[in-house]
Each structure stands twice: as structure tokens, then as C-alpha cells.
N, C-alpha and C positions, 0 to 999 in steps of 0.2 A: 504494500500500500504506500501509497507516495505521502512523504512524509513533511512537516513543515517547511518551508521556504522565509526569506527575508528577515527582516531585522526582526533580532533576540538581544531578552535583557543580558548584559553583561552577570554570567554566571556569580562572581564573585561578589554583588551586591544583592544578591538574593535570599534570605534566610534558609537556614538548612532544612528547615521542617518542612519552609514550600519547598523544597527542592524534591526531597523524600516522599514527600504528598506527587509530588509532578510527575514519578517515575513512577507511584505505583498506582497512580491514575491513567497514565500511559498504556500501561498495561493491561487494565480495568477496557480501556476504551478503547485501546486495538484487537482485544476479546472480543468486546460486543459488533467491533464491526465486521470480523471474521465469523461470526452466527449470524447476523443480523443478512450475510449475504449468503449464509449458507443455508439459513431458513426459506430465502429467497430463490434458490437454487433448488430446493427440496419440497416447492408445495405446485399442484397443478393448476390454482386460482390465479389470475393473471390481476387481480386489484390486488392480493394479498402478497403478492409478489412485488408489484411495486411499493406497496406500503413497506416491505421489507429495505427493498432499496432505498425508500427514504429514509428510514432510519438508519440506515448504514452510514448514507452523507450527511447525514446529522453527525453521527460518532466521528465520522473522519474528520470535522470538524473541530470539534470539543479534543480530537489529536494536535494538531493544529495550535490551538490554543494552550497548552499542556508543554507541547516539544520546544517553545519559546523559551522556556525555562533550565530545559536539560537538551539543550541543540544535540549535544553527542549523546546521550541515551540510546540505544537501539529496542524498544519496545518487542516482544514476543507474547503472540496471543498462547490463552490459555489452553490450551487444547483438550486438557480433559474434560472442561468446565461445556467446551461444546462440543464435544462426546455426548456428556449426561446429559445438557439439555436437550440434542437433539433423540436419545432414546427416550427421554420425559415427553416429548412429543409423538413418541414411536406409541407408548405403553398408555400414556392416559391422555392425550391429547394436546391439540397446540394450545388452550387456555389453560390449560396446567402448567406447561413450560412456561406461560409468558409470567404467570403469576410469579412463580420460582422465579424469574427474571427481577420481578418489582422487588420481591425480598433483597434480591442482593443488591438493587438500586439504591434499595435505603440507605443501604451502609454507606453508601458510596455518596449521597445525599450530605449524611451529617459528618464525613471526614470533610468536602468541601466548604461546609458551612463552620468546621471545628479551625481551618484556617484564613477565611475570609479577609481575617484583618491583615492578613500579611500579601496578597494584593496588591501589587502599582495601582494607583489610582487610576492611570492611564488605561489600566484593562477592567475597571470596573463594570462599565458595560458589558464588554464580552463574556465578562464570570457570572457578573449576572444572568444575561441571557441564557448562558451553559446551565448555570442552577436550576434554571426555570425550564428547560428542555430536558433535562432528568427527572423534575418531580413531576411532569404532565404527561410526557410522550408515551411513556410504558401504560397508565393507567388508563387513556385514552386509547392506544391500541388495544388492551385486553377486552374492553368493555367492547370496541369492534368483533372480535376475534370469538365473542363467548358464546359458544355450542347450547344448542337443545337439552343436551345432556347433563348440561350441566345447573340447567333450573333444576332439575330435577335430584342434587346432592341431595340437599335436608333429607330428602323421603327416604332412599337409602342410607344414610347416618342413621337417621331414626330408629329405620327397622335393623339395623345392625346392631344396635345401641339397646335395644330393647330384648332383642334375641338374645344378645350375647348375657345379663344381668337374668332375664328369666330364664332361658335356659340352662345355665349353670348353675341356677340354684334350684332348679325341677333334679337334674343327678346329682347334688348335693344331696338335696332331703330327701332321695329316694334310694341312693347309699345308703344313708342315715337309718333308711327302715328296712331295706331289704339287701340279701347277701349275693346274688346275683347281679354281676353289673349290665347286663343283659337287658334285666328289667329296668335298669336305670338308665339304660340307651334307649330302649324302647317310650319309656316315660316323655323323653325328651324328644322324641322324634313326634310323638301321638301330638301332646301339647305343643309343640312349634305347629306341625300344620294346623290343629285351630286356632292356633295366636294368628298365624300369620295372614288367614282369613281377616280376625275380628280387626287388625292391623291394618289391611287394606283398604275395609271397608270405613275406616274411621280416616283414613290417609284421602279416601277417595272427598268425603265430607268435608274433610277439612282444605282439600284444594279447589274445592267446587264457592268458596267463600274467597270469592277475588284475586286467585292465586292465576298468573297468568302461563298460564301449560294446560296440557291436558292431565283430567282429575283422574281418567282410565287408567292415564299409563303412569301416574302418581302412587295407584291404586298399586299397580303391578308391578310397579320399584320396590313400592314398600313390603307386599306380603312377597315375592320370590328373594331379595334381599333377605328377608327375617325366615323362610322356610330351609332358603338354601344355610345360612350360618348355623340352622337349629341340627341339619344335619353332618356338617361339619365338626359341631363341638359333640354328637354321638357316637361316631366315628368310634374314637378311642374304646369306649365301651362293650363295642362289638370284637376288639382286638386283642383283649386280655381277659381274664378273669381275676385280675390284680384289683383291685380296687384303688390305693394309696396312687397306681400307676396310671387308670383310667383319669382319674379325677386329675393329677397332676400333667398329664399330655391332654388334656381337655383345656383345661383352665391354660397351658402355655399355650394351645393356639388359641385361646380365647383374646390373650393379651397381644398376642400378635397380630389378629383382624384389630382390635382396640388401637391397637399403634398406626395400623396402616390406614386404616380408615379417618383418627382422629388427624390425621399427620395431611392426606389428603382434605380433607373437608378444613383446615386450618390455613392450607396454602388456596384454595380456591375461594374463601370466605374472607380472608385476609385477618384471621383471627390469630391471638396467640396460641401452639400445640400444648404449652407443656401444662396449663390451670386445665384445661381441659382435658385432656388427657388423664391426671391425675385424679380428677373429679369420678371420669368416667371407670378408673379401675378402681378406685377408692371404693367405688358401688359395688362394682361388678364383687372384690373379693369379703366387703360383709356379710353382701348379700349371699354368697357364696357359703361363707359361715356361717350363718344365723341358721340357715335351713340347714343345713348337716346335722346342726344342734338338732333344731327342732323336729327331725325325723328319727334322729337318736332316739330323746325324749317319748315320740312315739312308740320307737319301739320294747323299748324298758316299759313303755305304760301297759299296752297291750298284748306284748308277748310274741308278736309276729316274727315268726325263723325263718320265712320265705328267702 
């Protein structure tokens, strides 16, 4: 990529922190314009494609502005960074990737804003204008960019989120009462498919109330998301007659859909992963215990050796 031309401030009256900021900005911004054309290279939309290219000569740009500082610098894009993002666009789509893109904008946002004041005054304009082309351009293309698919996160969070807390605590408390874990996979499998019913049907009502997607296929996120997890976390059950083992490779992929789920629905939402996240296992593993208790309990009351 062709790299700045013409008068540069004399390195030696620069402060070193902008200097250090200027390189790894550099770097930052010869990445983005090497995805930004590779994105452009890799889609078959011919608007999305130039939207690519424009953001490309926007980065080339903000290079431009940056290499003034570190004339001898030789910038090198990141290359793994667009690897990942481009199989992030491979695996869950390109409003995924772009979002993943906004995340790392940020940082990149408040290192320029954390040295502002060190600036010639003479490029104040230009910094400016740069600042304000990093906090707009990503957010405004995403919002172009965002898939069908992806109105419809919440309803699959939901029913993943709901599956995952009830049904692990359906082979909890059925552990708890019976010795076959068989019947505690079975428990789990029975009640997921009528959850994932009664789940649909309440997903469907509640997007039928101003939600702008279709409430059918709301309907259908929500109970095949919560049917498919219920059978997921029985699995184990079917595999052992260990109990200690069932429950313990249940409950790990349980926290592993929880991660993956919480992780996506945090980058597409623009929410932070880790309150939520924590929130979400924090349930999942009381709820986990309380009913173990509580099917214990039953079974000491009752006497059941099933």
C-alpha cells in the first residue's frame, strides 16, 4: 500500500508516547485496510463491495496521517487478526465480524483520545476528522450490513438460556430421586420437548407485540433452539451409567453452549460478556443444586430405589 508522501514533522520534536501511539496505530490501520479490501475481494454484493473499498481509502488515509510522525516506520498488517475475522464471517456471518471489528475500534478510539493533547495544533483538524471516522464508520456500516438472522438472536438466547437452567436441573433432581441415569436423560429429553412447545408458543406472542420479524419463525428459533440444547445436555446420560460423570459432562457442555452463546449475543448486542455471563451460570449451577437437593430429599422421604 502506498505509503505517506510530503512534508513530516521533524521526528525529534515529537513526544515519544505520540511517537509509540503513531506506530502502533500504523499498524492498527494498515490491518484494517488489508481486511477492509479483503472483505471486498470476498463478498459477491457489488454495493457491499464498494462500501468495502470505501473504507479501505478511509484507512489508507488515517495511514497517511499517522506515517507523518514515524516517516521510517515500515507498518505490517496483522495477519492473523484477518484470518479470524475473515472465518468470523465464514462461521456466523459478516454482522458478526463487523461487530468484532467495532470492539476493537474502541480501543483504538480511546488510545487516540488518551493522546490528543500531544497533537500539533496544525493537524488538529485532521485528528479530528480521523477520530470522528473511527467512532461513526464501523457503526454505520454494521447497522447496513445486519442480517435477518440476526433480529432474531434474543429468541434463540432465550430458549438456550432457559433450556440450559431447566434442563439441568430436570437430571439434577431426577439423579437426586432415581439410580438410573437413563431415566434422568429421558426426564430431560420428555420435558424439553414440552418446554420447548410452551416456549415457542409464548416467543410467538410475544413477537406478535411490535416486534419487527416474523413471530412464526420467532416461534421456531425459540422452541428448536430450546428442544435441540435439551437434547444435547441428555446426551451424557445415555452414555454412562456413572452418575457423578453424567451430570459433570452435562453441566460442562452446558457451560460451554452458556459461553458460546453468551459471548455471541454480547458481540452482536454490543453488550458486556463477562456480568452476563456470570449471571447466566451463577443460575444455571444453583439451580443445578437446589434440585439435586431437592430430589434427594424426595427420595429419603419416600423410599423410591428406582
Amino acid at each position: 500500500m502506498p505509503l505517506a508522501s510530503g512534508e513530516n514533522t521533524p521526528v525529534s520534536t515529537i513526544d515519544q508516547t505520540l511517537v509509540q501511539t503513531a506506530k502502533e496505530s500504523l499498524d492498527n490501520e494498515v490491518t484494517d485496510y488489508a481486511l477492509y479490501n479483503a472483505l471486498a475481494a470476498n463478498t459477491k454484493d457489488p454495493a457491499l463491495s464498494e462500501t468495502f473499498k470505501h473504507l479501505a481509502a478511509m484507512e489508507q488515509k488515517h495511514v497517511r496521517f499517522w506515517q507523518k510522525y514515524v516517516p521510517d516506520y515500515r507498518p505490517a498488517p496483522n495477519r492473523s487478526l484477518i484470518r479470524r475475522v475473515l472465518l468470523l464471517k465464514r462461521l456466523f456471518g459478516l454482522t458478526f465480524a463487523i461487530r468484532y471489528l467495532e470492539r476493537l475500534e474502541e480501543k483504538a478510539i480511546k488510545s487516540y483520545e488518551s493522546i490528543a493533547q500531544l497533537i500539533p495544533s496544525s493537524d488538529m483538524k485532521a485528528f479530528d476528522e480521523m477520530l470522528e471516522d473511527e467512532r461513526l464508520h464501523e457503526g454505520e456500516f454494521s447497522s447496513r450490513t445486519e442480517s435477518s438472522t440476526i433480529r432474531y438472536i434474543s429468541f434463540v438466547v432465550l430458549g438456550l438460556a432457559d433450556a440450559l437452567v431447566e434442563i439441568s436441573g430436570i437430571h439434577a433432581g431426577s439423579l437426586g430421586i432415581y439410580d438410573k441415569t437413563e431415566i434422568a436423560g429421558l426426564a430431560g429429553i420428555i420435558a424439553g420437548a414440552a418446554a420447548s412447545l410452551a416456549m415457542a408458543s409464548a416467543a410467538y406472542a410475544q413477537a406478535k407485540q411490535g416486534f419487527k420479524g416474523s413471530a412464526s419463525i420467532s416461534a421456531a428459533y425459540t422452541g428448536i433452539s430450546y428442544f435441540v440444547t435439551a437434547v444435547v445436555l441428555a446426551t451424557p446420560y445415555f452414555l454412562t451409567h456413572s452418575q457423578p460423570l453424567a451430570l459433570g459432562v452435562s453441566l460442562a457442555l452446558a457451560v460451554t453452549i452458556v459461553t458460546l452463546a453468551t459471548y455471541y449475543s454480547s458481540v452482536i448486542s454490543s453488550k458486556p460478556f463477562l456480568r452476563d455471563f456470570i449471571e447466566i451460570l451463577g443460575i444455571l449451577l444453583a439451580v443445578t443444586a437446589a434440585l439435586y437437593l431437592f430430589g434427594s430429599f424426595i427420595r429419603l422421604e419416600t423410599g423410591i430405589t428406582v
